[in-house]
ROKELO-341544 format. One record per atom (N, C-alpha, C): residue number from 1; residue in three letters; chain; atom name; z, y, x. Coordinates in nm, 2 decimals, decimal comma, always signed. Layout:
REM residues N
<NUM ALA A CA <Z Y X>>;
...
***
This chain:
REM residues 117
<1 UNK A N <-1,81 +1,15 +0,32>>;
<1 UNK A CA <-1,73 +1,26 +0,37>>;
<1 UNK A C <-1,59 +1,23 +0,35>>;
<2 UNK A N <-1,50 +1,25 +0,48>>;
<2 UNK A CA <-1,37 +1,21 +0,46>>;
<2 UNK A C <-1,29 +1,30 +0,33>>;
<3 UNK A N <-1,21 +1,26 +0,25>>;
<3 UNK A CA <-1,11 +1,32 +0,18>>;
<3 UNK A C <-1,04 +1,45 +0,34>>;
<4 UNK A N <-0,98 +1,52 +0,26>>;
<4 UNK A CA <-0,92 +1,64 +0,32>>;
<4 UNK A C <-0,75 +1,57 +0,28>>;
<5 UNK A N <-0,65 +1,63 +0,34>>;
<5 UNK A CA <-0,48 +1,58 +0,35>>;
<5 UNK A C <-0,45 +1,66 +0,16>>;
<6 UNK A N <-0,51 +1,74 +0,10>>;
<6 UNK A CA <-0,48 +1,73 -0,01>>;
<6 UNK A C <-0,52 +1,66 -0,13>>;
<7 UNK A N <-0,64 +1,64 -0,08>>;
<7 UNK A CA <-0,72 +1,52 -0,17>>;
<7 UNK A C <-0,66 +1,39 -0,17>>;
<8 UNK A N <-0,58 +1,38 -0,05>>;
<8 UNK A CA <-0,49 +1,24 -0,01>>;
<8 UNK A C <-0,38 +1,27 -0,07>>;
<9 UNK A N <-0,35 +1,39 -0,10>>;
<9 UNK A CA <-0,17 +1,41 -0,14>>;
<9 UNK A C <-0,17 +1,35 -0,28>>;
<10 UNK A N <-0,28 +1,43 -0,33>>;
<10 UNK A CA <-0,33 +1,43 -0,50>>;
<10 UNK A C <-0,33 +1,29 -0,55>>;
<11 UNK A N <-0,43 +1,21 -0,47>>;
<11 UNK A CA <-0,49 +1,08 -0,49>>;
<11 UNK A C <-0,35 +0,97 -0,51>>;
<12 UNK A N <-0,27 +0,99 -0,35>>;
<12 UNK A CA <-0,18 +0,92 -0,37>>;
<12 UNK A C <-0,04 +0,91 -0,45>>;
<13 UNK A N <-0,01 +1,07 -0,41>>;
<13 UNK A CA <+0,12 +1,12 -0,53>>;
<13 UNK A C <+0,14 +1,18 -0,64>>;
<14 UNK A N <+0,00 +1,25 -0,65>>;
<14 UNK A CA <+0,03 +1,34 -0,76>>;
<14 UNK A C <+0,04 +1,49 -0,74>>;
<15 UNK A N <+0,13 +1,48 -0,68>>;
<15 UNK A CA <+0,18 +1,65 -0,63>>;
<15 UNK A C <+0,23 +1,63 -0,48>>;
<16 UNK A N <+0,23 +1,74 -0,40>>;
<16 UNK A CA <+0,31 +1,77 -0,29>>;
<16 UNK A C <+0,44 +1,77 -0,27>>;
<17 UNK A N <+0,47 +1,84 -0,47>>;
<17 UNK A CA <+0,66 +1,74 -0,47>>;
<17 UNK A C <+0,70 +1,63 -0,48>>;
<18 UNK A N <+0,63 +1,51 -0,51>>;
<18 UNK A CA <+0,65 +1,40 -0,53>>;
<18 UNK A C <+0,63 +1,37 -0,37>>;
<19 UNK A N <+0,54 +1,37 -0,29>>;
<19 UNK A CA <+0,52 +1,36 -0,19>>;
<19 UNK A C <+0,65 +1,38 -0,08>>;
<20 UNK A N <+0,73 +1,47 -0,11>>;
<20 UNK A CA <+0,84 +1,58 -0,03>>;
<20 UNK A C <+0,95 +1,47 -0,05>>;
<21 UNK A N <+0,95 +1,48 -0,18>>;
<21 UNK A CA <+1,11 +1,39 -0,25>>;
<21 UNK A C <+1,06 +1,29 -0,22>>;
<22 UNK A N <+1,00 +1,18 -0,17>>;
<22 UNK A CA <+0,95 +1,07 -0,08>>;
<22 UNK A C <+0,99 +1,06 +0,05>>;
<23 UNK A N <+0,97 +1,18 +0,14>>;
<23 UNK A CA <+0,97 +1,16 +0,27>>;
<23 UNK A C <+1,14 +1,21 +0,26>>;
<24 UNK A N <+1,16 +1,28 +0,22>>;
<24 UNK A CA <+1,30 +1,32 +0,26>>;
<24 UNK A C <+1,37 +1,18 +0,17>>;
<25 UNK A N <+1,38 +1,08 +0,10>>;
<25 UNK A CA <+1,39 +0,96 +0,07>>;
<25 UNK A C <+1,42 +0,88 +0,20>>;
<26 UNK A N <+1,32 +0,87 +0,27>>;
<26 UNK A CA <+1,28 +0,81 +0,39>>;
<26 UNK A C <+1,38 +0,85 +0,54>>;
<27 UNK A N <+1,42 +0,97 +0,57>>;
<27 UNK A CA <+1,43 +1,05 +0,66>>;
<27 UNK A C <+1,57 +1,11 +0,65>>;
<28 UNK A N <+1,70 +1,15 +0,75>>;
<28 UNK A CA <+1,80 +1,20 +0,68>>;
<28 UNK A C <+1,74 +1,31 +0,74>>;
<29 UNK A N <+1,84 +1,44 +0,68>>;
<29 UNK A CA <+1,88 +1,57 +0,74>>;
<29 UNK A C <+1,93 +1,56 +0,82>>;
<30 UNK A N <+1,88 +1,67 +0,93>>;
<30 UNK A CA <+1,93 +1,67 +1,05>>;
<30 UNK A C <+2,07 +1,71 +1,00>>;
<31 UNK A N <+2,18 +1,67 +1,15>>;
<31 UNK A CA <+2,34 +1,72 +1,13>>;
<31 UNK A C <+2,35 +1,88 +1,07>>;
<32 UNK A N <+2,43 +1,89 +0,99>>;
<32 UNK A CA <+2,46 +2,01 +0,93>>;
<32 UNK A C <+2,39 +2,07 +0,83>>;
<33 UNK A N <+2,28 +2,01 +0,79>>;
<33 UNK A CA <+2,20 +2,03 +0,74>>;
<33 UNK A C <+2,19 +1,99 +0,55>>;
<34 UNK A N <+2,19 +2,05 +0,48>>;
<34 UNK A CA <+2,21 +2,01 +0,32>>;
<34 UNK A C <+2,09 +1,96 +0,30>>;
<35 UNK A N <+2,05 +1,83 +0,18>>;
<35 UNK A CA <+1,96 +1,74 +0,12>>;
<35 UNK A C <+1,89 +1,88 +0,07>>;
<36 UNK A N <+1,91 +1,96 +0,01>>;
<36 UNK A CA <+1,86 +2,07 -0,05>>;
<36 UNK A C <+1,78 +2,12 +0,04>>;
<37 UNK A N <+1,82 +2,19 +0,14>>;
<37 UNK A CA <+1,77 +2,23 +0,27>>;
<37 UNK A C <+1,68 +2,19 +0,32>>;
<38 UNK A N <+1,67 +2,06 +0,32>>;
<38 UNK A CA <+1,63 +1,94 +0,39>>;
<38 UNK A C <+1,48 +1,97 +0,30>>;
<39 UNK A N <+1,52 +1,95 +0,21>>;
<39 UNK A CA <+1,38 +1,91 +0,09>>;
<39 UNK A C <+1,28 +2,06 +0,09>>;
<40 UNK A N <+1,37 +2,18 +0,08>>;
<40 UNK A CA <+1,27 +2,36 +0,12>>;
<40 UNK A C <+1,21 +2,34 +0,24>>;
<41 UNK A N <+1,28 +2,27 +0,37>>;
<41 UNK A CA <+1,23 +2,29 +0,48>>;
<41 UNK A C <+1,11 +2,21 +0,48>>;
<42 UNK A N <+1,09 +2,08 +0,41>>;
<42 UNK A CA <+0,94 +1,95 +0,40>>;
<42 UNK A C <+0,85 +2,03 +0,31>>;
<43 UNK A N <+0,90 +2,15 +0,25>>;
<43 UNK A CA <+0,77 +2,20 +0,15>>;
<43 UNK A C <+0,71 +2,27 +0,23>>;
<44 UNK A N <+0,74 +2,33 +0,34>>;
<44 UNK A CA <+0,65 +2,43 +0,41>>;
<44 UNK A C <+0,57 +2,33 +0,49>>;
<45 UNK A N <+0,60 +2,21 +0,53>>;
<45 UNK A CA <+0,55 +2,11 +0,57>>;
<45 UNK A C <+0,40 +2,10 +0,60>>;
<46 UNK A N <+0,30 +2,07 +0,68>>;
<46 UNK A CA <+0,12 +2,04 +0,64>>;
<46 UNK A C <+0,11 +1,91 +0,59>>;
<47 UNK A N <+0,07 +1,95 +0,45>>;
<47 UNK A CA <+0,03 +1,75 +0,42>>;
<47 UNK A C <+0,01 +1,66 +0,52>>;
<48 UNK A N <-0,06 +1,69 +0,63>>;
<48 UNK A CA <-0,09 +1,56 +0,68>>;
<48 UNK A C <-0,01 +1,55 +0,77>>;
<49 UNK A N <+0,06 +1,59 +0,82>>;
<49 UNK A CA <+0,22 +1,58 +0,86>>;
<49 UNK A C <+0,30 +1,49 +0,82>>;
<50 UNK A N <+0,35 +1,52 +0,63>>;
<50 UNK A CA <+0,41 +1,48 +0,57>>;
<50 UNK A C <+0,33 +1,34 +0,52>>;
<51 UNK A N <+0,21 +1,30 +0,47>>;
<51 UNK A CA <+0,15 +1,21 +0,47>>;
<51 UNK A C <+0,14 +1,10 +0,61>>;
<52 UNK A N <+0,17 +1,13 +0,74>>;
<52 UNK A CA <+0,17 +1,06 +0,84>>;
<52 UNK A C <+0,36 +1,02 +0,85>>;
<53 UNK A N <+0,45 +1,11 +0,83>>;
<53 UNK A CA <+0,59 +1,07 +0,81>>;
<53 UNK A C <+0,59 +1,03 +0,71>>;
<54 UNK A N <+0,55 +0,99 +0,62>>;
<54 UNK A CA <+0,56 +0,89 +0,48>>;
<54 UNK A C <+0,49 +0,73 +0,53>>;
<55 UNK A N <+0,39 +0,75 +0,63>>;
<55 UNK A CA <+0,35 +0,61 +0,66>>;
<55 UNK A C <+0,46 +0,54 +0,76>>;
<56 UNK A N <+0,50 +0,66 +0,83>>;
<56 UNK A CA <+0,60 +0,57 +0,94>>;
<56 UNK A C <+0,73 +0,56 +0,85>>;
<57 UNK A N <+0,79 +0,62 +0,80>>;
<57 UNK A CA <+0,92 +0,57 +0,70>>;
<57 UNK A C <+0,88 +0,48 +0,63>>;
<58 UNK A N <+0,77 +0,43 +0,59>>;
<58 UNK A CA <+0,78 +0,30 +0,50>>;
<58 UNK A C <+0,73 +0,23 +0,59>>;
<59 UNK A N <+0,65 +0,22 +0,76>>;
<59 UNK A CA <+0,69 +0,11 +0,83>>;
<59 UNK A C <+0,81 +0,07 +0,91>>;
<60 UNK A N <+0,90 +0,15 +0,93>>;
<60 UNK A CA <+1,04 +0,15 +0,94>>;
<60 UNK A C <+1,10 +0,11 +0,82>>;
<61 UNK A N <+1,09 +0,09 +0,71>>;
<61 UNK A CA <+1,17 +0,05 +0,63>>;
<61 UNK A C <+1,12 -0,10 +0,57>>;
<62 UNK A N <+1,02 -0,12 +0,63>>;
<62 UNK A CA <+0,95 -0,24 +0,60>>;
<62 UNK A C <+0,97 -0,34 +0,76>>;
<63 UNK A N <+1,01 -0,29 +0,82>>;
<63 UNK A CA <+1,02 -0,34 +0,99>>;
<63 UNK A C <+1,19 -0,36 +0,97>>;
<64 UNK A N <+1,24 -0,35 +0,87>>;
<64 UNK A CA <+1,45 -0,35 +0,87>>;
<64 UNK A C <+1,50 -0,25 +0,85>>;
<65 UNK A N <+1,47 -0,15 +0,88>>;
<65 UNK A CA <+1,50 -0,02 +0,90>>;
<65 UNK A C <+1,54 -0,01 +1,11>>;
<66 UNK A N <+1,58 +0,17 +1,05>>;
<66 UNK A CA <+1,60 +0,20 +1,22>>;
<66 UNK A C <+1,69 +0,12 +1,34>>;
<67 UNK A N <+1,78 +0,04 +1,27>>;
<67 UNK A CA <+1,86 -0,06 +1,38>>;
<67 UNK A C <+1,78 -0,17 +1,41>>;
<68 UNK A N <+1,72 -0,19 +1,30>>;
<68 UNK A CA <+1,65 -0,39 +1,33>>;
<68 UNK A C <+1,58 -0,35 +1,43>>;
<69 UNK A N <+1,47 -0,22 +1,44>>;
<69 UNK A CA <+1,38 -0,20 +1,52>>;
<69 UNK A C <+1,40 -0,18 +1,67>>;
<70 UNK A N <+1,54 -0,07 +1,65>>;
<70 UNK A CA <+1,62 -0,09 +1,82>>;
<70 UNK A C <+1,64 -0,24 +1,85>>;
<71 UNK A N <+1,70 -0,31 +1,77>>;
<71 UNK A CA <+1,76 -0,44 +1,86>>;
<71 UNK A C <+1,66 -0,54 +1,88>>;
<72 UNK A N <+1,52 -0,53 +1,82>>;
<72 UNK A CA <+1,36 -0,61 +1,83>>;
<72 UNK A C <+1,32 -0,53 +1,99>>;
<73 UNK A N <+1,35 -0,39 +1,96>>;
<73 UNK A CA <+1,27 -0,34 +2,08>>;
<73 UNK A C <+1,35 -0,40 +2,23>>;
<74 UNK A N <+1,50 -0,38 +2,21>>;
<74 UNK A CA <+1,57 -0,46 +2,31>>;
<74 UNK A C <+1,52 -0,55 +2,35>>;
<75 UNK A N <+1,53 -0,66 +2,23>>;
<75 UNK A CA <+1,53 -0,75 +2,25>>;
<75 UNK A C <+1,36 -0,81 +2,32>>;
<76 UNK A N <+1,28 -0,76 +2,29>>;
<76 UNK A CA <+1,11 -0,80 +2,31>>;
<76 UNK A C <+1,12 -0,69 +2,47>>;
<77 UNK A N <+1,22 -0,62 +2,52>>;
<77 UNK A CA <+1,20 -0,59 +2,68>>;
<77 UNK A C <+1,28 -0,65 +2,74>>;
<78 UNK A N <+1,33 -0,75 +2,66>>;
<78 UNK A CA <+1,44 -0,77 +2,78>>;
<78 UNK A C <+1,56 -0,75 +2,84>>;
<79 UNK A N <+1,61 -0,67 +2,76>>;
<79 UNK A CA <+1,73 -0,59 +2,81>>;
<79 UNK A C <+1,79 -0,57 +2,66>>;
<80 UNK A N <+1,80 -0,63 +2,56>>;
<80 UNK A CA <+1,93 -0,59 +2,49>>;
<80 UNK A C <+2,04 -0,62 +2,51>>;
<81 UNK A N <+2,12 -0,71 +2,64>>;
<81 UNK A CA <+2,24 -0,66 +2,66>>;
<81 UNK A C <+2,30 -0,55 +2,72>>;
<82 UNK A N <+2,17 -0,46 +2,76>>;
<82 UNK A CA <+2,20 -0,31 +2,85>>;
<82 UNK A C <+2,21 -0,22 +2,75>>;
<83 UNK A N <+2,36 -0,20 +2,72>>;
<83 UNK A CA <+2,41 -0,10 +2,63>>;
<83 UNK A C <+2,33 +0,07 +2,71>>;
<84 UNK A N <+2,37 +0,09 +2,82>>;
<84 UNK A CA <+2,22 +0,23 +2,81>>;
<84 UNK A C <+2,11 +0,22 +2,79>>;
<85 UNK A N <+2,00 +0,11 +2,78>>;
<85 UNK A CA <+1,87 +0,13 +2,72>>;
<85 UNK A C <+1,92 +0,10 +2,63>>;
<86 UNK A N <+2,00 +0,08 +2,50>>;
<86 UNK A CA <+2,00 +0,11 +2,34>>;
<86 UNK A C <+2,08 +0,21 +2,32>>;
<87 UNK A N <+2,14 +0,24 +2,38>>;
<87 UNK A CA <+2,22 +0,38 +2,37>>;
<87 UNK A C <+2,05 +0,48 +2,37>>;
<88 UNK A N <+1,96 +0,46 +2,50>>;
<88 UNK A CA <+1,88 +0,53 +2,54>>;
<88 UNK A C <+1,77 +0,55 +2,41>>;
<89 UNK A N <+1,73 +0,43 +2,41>>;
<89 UNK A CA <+1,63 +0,39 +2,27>>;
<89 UNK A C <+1,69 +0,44 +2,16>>;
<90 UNK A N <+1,81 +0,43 +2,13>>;
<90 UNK A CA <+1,84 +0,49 +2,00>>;
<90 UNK A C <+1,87 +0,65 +1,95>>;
<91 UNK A N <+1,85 +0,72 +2,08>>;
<91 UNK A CA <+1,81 +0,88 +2,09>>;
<91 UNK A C <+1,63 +0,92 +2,02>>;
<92 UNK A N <+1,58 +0,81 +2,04>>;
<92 UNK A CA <+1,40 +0,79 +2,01>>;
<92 UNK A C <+1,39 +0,86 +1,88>>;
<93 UNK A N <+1,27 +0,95 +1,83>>;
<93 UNK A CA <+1,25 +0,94 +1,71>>;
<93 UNK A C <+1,18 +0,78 +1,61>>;
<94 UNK A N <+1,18 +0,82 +1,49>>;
<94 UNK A CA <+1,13 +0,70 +1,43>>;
<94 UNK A C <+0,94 +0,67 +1,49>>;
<95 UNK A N <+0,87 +0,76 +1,52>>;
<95 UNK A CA <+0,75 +0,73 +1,55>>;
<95 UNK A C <+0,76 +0,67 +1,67>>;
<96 UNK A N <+0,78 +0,72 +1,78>>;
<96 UNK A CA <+0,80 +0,69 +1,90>>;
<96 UNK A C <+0,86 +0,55 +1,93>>;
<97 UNK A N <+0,97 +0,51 +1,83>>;
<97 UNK A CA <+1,03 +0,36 +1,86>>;
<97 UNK A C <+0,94 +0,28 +1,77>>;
<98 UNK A N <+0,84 +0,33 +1,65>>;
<98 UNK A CA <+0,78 +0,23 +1,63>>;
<98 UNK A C <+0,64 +0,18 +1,71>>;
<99 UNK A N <+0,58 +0,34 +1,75>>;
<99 UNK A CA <+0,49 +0,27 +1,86>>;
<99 UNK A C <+0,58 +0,18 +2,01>>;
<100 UNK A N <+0,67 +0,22 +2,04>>;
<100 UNK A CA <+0,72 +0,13 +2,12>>;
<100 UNK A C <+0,75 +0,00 +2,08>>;
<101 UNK A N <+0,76 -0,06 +1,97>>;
<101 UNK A CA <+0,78 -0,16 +1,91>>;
<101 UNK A C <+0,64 -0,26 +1,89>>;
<102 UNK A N <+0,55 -0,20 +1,80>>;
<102 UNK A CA <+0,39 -0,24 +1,85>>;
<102 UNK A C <+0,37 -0,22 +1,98>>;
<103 UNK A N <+0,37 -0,15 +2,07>>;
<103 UNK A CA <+0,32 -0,18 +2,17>>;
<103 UNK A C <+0,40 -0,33 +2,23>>;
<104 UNK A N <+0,56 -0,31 +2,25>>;
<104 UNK A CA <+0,60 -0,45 +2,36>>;
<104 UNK A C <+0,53 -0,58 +2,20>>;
<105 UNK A N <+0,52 -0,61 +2,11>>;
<105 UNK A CA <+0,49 -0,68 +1,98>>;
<105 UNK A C <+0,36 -0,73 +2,04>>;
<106 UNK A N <+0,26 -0,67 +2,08>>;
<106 UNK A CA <+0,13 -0,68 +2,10>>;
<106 UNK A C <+0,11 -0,75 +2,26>>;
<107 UNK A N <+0,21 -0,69 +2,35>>;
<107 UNK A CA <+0,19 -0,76 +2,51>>;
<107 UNK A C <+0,29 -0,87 +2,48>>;
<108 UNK A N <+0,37 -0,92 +2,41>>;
<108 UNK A CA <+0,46 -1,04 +2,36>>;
<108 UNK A C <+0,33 -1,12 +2,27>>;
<109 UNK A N <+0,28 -1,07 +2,21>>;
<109 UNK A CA <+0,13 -1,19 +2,17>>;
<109 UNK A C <+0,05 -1,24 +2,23>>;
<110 UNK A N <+0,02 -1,17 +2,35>>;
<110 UNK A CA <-0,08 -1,14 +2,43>>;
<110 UNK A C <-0,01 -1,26 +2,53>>;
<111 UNK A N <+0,10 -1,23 +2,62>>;
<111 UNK A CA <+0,18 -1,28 +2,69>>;
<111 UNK A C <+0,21 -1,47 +2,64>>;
<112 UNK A N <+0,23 -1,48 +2,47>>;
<112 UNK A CA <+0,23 -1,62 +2,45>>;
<112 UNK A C <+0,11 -1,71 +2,41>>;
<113 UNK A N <+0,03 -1,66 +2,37>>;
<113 UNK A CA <-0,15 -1,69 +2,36>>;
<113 UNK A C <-0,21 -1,72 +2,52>>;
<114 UNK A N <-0,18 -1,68 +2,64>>;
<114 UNK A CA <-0,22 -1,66 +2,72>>;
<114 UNK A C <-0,11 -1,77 +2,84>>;
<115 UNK A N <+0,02 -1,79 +2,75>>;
<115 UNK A CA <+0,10 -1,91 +2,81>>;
<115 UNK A C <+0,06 -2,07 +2,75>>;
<116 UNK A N <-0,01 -2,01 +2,63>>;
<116 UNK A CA <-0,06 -2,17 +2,50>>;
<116 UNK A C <-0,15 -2,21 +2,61>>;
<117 UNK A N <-0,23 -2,12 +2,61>>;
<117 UNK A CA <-0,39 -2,16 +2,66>>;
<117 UNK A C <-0,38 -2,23 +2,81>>;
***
């Protein structure tokens, strides 16, 4: 039987505050917004929410962080000297540029396995 998103919080952090003070670690506050603020607004959060933005901040931060990933994603389409696709791409949230990242990552493997052969 699968674990439930609290049995995962427990298992992995401890508590749902250790979990909170993690992701907001990971994540800034939006503009105007106080670290305090930031941290009340992740507790009303659904674990598995917060458990799924805890996996993509630590693969964004294990990928360079959020610049290396724009200028890989440029770069792996083709167009990182087109200042509006990185202007464009860098509006992206962090999930969305990293699946766009795996995805062009995966047709760039596919693409040079397929030139070897």
């Amino acid at each position: 039987m699968p674990t439930s998103p609290l049995q995962q919080v427990k298992k992995l952090y401890g508590s749902k505050e250790k979990l909170v003070d993690e992701v907001a670690g990971l994540f800034a506050p939006d503009e105007g917004e106080s670290a305090e603020d930031f941290r009340k607004r992740l507790k009303h959060v659904a674990n598995s929410k917060l458990l799924r933005l805890a996996k993509v901040g630590a693969a964004v931060k294990e990928l360079g962080g959020r610049e290396a990933i724009i200028a890989k994603v440029a770069e792996l389409s083709g167009l990182a000297k087109d200042k509006d696709f990185v202007s464009k791409i860098s509006s992206y949230a962090d999930p969305k540029l990293l699946e766009l990242h795996r995805s062009l990552s995966r047709k760039a493997k596919a693409k040079a396995a397929k030139s070897a052969s």
